[in-house]
N, CA, C and O atoms as CSV, one atom per row, in Angstrom:
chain,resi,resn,atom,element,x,y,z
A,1,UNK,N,N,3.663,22.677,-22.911
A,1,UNK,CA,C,4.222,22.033,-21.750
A,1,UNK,C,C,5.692,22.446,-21.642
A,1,UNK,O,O,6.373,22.540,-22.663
A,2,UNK,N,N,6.119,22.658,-20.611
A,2,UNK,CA,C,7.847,23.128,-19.913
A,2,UNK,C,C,8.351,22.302,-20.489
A,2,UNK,O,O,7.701,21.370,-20.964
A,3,UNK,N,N,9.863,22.427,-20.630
A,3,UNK,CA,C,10.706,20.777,-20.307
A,3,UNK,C,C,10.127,20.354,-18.893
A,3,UNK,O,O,9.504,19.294,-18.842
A,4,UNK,N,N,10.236,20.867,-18.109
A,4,UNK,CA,C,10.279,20.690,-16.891
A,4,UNK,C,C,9.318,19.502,-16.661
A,4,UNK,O,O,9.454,18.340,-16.276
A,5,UNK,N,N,8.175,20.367,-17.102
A,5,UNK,CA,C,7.274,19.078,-16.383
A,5,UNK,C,C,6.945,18.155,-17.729
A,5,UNK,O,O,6.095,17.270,-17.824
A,6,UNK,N,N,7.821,18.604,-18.683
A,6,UNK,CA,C,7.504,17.094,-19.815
A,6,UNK,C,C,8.407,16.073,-18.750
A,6,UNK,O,O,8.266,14.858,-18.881
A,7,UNK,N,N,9.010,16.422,-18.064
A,7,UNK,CA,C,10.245,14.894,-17.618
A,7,UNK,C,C,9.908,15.165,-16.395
A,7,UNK,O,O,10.836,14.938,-15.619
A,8,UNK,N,N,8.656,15.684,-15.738
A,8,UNK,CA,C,8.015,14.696,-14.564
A,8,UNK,C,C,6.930,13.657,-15.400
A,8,UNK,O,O,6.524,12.821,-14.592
A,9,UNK,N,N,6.484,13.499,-16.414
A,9,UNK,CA,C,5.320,12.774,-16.482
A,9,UNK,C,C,5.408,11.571,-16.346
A,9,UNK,O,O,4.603,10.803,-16.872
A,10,UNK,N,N,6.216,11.254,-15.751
A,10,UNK,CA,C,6.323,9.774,-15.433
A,10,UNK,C,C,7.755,9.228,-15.334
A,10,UNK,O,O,8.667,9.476,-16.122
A,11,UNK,N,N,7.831,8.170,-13.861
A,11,UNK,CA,C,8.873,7.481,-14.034
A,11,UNK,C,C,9.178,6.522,-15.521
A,11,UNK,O,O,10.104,6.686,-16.316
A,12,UNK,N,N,7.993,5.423,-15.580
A,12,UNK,CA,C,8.140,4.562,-16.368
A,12,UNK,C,C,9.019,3.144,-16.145
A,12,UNK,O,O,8.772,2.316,-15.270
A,13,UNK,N,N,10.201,3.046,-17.226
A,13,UNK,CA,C,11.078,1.669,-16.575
A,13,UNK,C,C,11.960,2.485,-15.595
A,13,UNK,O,O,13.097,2.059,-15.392
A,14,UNK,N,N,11.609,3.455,-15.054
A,14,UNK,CA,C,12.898,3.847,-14.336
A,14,UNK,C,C,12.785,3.161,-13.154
A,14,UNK,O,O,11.734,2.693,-12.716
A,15,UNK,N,N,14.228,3.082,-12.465
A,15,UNK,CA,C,14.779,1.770,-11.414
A,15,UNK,C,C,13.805,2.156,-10.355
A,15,UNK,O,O,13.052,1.323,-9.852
A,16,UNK,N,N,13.819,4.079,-9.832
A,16,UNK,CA,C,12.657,4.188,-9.104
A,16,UNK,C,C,11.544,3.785,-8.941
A,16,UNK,O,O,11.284,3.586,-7.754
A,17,UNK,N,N,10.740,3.568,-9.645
A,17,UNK,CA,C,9.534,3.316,-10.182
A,17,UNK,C,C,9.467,1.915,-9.649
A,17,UNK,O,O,8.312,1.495,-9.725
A,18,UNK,N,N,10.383,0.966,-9.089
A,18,UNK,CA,C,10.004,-0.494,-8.602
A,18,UNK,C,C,10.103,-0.293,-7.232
A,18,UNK,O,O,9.980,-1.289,-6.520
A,19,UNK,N,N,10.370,1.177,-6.528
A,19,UNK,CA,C,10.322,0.934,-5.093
A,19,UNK,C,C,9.292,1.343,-4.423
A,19,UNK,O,O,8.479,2.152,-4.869
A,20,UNK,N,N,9.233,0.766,-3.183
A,20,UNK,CA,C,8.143,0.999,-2.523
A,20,UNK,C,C,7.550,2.217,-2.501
A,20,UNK,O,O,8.156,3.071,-3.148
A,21,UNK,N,N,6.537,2.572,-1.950
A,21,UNK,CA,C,6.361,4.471,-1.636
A,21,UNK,C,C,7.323,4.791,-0.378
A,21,UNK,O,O,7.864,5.896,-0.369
A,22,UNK,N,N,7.566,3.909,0.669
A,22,UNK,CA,C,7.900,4.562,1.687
A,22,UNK,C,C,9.648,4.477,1.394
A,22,UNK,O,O,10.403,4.905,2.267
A,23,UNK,N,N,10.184,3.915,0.151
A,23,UNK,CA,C,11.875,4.297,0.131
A,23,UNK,C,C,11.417,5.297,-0.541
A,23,UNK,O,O,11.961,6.330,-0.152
A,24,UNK,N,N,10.527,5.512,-1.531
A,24,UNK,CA,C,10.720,6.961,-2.167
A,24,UNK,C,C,10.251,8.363,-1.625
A,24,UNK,O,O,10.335,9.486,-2.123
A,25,UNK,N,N,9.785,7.961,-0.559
A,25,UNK,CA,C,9.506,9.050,0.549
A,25,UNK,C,C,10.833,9.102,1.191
A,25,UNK,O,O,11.253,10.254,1.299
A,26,UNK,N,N,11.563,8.240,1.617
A,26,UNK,CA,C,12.969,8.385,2.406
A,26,UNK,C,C,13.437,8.742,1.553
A,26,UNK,O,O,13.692,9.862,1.996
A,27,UNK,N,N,13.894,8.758,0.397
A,27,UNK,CA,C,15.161,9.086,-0.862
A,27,UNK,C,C,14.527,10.654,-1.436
A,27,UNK,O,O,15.318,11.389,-2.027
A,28,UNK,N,N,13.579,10.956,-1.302
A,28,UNK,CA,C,12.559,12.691,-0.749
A,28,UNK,C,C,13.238,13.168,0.105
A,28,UNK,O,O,13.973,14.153,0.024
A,29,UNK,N,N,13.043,12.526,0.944
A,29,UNK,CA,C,13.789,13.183,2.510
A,29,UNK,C,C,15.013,13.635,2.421
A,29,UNK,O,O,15.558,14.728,2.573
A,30,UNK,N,N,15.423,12.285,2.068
A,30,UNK,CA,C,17.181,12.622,1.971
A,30,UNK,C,C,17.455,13.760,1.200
A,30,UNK,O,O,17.835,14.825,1.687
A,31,UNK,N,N,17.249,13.532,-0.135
A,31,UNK,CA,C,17.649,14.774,-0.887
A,31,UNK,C,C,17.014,16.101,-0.695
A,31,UNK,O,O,17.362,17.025,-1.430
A,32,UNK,N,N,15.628,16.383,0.719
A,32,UNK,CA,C,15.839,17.660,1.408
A,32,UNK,C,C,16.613,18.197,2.363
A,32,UNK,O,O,16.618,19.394,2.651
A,33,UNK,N,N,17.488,17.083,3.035
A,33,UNK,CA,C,18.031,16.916,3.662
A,33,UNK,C,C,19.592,17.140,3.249
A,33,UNK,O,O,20.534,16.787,3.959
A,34,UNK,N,N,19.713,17.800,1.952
A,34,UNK,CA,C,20.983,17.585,1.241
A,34,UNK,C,C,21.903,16.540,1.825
A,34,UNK,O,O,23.028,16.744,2.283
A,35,UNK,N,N,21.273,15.416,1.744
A,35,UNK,CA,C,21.881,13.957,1.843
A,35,UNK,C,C,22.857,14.033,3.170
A,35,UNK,O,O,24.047,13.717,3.164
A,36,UNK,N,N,22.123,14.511,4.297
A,36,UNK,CA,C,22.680,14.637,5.573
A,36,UNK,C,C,22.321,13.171,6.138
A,36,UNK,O,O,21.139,13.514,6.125
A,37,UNK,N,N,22.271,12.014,6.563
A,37,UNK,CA,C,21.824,11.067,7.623
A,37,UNK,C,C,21.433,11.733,8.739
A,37,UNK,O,O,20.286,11.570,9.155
A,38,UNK,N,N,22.317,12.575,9.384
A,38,UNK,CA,C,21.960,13.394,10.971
A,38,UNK,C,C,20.683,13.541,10.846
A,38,UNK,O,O,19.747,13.042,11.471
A,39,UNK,N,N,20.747,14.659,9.520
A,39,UNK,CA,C,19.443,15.552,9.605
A,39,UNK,C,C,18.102,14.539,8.873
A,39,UNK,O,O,16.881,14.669,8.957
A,40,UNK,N,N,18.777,13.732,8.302
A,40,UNK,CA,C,17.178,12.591,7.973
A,40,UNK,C,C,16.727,11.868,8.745
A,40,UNK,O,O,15.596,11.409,8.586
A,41,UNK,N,N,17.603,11.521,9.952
A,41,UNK,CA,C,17.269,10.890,11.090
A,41,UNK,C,C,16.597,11.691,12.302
A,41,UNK,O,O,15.849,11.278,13.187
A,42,UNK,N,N,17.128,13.024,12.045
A,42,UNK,CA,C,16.283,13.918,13.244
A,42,UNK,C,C,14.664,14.221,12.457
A,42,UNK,O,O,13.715,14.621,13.131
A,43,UNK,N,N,14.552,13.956,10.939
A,43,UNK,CA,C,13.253,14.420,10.311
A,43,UNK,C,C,12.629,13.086,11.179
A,43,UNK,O,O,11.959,13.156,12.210
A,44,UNK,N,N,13.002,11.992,10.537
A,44,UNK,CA,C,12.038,11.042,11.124
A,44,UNK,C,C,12.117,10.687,12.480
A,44,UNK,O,O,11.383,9.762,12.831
A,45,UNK,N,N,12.728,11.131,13.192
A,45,UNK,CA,C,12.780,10.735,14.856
A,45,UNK,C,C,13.351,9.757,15.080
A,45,UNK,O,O,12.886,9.201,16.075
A,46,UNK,N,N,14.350,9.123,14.534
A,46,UNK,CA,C,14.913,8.090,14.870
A,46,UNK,C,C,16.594,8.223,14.780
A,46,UNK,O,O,17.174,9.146,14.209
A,47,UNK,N,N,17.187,7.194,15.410
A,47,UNK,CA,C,18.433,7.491,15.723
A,47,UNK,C,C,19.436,6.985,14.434
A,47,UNK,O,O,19.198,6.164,13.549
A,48,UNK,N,N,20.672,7.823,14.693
A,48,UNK,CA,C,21.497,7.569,13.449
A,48,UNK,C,C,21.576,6.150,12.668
A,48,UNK,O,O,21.353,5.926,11.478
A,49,UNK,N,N,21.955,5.274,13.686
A,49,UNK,CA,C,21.813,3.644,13.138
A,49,UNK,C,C,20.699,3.184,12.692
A,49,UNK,O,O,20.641,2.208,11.944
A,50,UNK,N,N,19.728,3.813,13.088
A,50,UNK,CA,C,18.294,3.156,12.531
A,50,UNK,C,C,18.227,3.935,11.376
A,50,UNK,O,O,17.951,3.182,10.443
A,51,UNK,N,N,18.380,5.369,10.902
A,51,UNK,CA,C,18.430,5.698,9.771
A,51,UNK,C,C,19.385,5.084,8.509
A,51,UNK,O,O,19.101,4.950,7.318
A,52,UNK,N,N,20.629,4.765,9.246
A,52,UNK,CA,C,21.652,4.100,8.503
A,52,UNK,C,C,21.532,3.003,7.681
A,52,UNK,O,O,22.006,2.808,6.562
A,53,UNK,N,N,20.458,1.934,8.757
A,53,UNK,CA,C,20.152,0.629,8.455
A,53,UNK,C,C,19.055,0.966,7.299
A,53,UNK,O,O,19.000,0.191,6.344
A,54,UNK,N,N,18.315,1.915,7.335
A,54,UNK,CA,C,16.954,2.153,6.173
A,54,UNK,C,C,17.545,2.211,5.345
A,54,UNK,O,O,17.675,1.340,4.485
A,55,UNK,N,N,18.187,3.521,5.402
A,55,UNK,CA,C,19.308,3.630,3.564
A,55,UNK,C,C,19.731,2.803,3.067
A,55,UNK,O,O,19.597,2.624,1.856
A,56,UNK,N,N,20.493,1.896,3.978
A,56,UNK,CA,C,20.922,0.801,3.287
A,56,UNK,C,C,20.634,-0.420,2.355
A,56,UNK,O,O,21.074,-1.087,1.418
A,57,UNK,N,N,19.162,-0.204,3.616
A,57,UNK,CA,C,18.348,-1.205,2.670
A,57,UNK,C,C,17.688,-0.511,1.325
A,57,UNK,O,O,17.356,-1.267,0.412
A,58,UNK,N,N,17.557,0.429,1.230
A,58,UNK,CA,C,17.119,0.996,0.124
A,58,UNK,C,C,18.064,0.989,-0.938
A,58,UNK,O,O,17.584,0.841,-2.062
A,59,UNK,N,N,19.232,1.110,-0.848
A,59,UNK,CA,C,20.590,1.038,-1.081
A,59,UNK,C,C,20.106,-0.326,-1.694
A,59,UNK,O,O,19.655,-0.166,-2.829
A,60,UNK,N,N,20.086,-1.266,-1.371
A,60,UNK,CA,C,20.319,-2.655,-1.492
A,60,UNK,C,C,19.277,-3.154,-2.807
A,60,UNK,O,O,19.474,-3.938,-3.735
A,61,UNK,N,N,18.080,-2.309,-2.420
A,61,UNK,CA,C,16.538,-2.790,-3.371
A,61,UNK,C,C,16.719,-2.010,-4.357
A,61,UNK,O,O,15.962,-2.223,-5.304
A,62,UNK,N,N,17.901,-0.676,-4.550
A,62,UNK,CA,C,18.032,-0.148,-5.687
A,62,UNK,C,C,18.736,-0.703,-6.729
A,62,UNK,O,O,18.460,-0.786,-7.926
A,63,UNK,N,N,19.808,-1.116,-6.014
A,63,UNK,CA,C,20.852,-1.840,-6.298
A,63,UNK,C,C,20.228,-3.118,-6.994
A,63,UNK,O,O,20.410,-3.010,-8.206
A,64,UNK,N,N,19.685,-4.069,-6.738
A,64,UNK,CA,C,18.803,-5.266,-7.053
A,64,UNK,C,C,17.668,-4.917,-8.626
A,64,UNK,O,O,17.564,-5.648,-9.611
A,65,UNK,N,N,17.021,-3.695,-8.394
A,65,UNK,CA,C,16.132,-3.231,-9.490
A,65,UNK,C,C,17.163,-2.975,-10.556
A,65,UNK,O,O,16.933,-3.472,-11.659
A,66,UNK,N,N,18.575,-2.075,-10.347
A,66,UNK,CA,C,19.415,-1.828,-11.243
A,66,UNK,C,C,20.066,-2.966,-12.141
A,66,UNK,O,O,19.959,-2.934,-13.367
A,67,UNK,N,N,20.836,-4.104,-11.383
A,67,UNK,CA,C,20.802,-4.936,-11.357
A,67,UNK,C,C,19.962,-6.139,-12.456
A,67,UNK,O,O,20.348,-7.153,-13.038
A,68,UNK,N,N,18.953,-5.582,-12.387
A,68,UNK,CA,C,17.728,-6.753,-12.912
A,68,UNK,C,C,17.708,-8.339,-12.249
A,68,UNK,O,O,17.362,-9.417,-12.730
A,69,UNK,N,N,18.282,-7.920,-10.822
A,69,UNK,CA,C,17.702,-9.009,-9.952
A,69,UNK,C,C,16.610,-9.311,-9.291
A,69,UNK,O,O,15.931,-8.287,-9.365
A,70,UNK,N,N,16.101,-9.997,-8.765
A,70,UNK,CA,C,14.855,-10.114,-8.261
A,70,UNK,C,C,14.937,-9.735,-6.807
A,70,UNK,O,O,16.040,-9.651,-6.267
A,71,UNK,N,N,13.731,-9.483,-6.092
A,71,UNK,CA,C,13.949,-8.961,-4.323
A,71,UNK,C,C,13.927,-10.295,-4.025
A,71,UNK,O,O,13.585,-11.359,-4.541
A,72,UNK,N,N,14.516,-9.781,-2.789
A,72,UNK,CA,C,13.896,-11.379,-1.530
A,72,UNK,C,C,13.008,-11.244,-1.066
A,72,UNK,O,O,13.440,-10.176,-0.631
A,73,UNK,N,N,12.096,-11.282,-0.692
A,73,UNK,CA,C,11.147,-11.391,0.044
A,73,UNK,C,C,11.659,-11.679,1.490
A,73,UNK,O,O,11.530,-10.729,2.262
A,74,UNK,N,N,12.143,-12.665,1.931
A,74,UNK,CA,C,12.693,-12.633,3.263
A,74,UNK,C,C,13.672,-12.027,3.814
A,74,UNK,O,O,13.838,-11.892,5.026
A,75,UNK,N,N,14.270,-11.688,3.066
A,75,UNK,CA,C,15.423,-10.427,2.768
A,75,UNK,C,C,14.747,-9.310,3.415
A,75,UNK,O,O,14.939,-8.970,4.582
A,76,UNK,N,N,14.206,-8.938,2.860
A,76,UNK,CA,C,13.094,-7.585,3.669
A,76,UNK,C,C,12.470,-8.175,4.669
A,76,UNK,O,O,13.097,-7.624,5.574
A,77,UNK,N,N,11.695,-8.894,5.237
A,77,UNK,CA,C,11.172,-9.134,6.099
A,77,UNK,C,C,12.333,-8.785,6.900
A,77,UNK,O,O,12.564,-7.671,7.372
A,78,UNK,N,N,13.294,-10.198,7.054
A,78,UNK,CA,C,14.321,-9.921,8.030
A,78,UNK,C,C,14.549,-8.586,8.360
A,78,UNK,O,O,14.655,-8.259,9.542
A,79,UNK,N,N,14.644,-7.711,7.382
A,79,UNK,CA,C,15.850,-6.957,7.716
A,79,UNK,C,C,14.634,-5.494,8.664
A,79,UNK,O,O,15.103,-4.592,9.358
A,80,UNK,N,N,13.006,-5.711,8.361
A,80,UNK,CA,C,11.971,-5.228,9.036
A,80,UNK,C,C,11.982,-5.713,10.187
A,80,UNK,O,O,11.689,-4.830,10.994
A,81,UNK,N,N,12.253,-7.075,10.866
A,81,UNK,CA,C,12.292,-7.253,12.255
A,81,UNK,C,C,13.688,-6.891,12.710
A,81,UNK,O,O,13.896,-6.683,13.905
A,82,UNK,N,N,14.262,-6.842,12.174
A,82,UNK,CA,C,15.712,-6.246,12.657
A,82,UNK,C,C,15.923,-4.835,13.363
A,82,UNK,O,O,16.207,-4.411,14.484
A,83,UNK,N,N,15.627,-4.333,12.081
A,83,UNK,CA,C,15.434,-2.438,12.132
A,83,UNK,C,C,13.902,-2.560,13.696
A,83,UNK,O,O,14.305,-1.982,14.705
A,84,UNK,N,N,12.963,-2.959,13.810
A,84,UNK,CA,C,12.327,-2.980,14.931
A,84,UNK,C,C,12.563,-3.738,16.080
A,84,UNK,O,O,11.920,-3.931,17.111
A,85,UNK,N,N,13.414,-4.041,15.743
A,85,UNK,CA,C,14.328,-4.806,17.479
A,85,UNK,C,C,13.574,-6.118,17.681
A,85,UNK,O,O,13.158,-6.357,18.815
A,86,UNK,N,N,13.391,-6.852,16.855
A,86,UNK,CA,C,12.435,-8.069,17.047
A,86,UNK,C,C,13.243,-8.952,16.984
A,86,UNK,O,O,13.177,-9.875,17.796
A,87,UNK,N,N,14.061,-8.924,16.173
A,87,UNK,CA,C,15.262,-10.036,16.161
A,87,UNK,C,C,16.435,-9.636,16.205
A,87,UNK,O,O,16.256,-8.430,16.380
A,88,UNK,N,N,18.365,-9.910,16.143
A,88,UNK,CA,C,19.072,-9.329,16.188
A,88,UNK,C,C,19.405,-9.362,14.509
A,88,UNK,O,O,18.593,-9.906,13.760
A,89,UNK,N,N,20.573,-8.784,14.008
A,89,UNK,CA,C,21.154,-8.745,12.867
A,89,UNK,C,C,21.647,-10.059,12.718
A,89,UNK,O,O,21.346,-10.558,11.633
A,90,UNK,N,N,22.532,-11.009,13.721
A,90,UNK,CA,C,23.373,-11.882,13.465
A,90,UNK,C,C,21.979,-12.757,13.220
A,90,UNK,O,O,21.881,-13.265,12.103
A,91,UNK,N,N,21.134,-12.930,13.950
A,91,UNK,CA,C,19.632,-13.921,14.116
A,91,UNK,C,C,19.308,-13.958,12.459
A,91,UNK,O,O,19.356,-14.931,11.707
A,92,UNK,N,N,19.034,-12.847,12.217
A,92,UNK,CA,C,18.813,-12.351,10.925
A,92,UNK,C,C,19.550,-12.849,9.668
A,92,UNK,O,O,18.862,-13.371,8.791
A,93,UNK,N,N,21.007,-12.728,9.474
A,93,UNK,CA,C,21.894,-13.745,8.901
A,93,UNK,C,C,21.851,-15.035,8.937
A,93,UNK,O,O,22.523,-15.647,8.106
A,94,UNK,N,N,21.157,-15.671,9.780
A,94,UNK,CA,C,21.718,-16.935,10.080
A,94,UNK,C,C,20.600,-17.310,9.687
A,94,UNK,O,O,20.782,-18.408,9.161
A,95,UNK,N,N,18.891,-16.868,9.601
A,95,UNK,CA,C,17.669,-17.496,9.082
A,95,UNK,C,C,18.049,-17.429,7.268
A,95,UNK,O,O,17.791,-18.311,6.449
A,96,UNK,N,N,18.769,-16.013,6.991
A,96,UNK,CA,C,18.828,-15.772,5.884
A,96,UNK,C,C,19.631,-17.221,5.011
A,96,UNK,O,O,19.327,-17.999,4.107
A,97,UNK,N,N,20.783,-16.981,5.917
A,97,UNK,CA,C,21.957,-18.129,4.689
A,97,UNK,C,C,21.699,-19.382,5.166
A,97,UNK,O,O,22.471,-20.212,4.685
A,98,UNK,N,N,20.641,-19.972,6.183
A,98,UNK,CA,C,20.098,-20.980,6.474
A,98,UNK,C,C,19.080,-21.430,5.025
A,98,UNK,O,O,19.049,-22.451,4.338
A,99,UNK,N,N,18.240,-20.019,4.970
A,99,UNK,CA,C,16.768,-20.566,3.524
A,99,UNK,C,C,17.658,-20.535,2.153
A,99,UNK,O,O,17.278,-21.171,1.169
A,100,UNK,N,N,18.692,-19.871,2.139
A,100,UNK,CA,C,19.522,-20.016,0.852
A,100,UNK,C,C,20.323,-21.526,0.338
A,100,UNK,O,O,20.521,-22.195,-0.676
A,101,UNK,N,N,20.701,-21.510,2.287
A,101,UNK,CA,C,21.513,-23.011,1.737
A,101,UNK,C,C,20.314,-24.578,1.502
A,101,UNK,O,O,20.614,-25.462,0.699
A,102,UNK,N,N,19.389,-24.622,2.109
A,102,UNK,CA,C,18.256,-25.260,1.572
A,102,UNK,C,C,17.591,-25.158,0.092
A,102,UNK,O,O,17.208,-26.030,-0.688
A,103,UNK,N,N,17.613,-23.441,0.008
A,103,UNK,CA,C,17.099,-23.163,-1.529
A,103,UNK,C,C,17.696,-24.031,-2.551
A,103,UNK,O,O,17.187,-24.739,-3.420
A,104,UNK,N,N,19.235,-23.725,-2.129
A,104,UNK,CA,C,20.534,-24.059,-3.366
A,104,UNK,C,C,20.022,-26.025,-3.020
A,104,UNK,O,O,19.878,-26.717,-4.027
A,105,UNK,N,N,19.851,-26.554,-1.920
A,105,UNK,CA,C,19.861,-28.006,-1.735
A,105,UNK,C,C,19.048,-28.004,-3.065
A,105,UNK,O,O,19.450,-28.375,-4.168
A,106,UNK,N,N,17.952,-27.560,-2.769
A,106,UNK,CA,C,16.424,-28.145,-3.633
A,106,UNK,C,C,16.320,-27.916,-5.090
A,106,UNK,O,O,15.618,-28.577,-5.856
A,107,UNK,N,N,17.346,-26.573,-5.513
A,107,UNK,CA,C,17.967,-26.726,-6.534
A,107,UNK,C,C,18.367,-27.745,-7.166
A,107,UNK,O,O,17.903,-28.251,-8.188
A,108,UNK,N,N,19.597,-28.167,-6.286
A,108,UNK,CA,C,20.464,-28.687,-6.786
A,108,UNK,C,C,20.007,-30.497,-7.271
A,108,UNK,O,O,20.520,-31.314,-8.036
A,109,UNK,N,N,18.871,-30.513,-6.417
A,109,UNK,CA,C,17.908,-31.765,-6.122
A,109,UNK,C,C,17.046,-32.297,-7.497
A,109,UNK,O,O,16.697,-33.362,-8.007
A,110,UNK,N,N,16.932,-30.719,-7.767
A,110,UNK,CA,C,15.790,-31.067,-9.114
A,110,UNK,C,C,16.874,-30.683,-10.266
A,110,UNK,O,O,16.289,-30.357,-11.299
A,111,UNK,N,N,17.772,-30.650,-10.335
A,111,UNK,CA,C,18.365,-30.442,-11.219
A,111,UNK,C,C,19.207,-31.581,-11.554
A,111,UNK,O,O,19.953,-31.530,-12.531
C-alpha cells in the first residue's frame, strides 16, 4: 500500500467525519475551486451571498465538532429556512435566542 492511500483509509475521529455529506461535498468544491467563493458559487448556481451563508454555516458545524460542542438542531433548521428565503435572518435570531432564553429558564428551574 502507498502512503498515499494508507491516509485515505479513513477519516475516523477526524472533525470531518461528523459532517454531513452535503458540507463535505461543498468543502470538495471549494478546495476545486482553489477556495474561490465566486467560482463555488458559479459551480453551484447560486449567488455570492447564498454561497457565503453555506460556508459559513459549515464554518460554524466545524467549528462546534472541533470544539467538542454539540449541534443545534434548530440552529440548522433556522439557518435552512433562511438560506431558502422562508424566513428572514433577523426572524431567524429572534426564534433562536427566544428557545435559548426559555432553555436557560428550564434550566435554571430544575436546578
Amino acid at each position: 500500500m502507498t502512503r498515499a492511500s494508507q491516509e485515505q483509509v479513513g477519516l475516523g475521529d477526524h472533525p470531518l467525519s461528523g459532517l454531513a455529506r452535503e458540507d463535505l461535498d461543498l468543502i470538495t468544491e471549494m478546495v476545486l475551486q482553489s477556495g474561490s467563493l465566486k467560482g463555488l458559487a458559479k459551480s453551484y448556481g447560486v449567488s455570492y451571498p447564498t454561497i457565503r451563508t453555506r460556508v459559513d454555516r459549515v464554518i460554524e458545524r466545524l467549528k462546534a465538532l472541533v470544539e467538542g460542542r454539540e449541534r443545534e438542531p434548530l440552529t440548522d433548521l433556522l439557518a435552512d429556512l433562511v438560506e431558502r428565503g422562508e424566513i428572514t435572518a433577523s426572524a431567524a435570531r429572534a426564534v433562536r435566542d427566544t428557545a435559548r432564553e426559555v432553555a436557560a429558564k428550564q434550566n435554571g428551574a430544575a436546578g
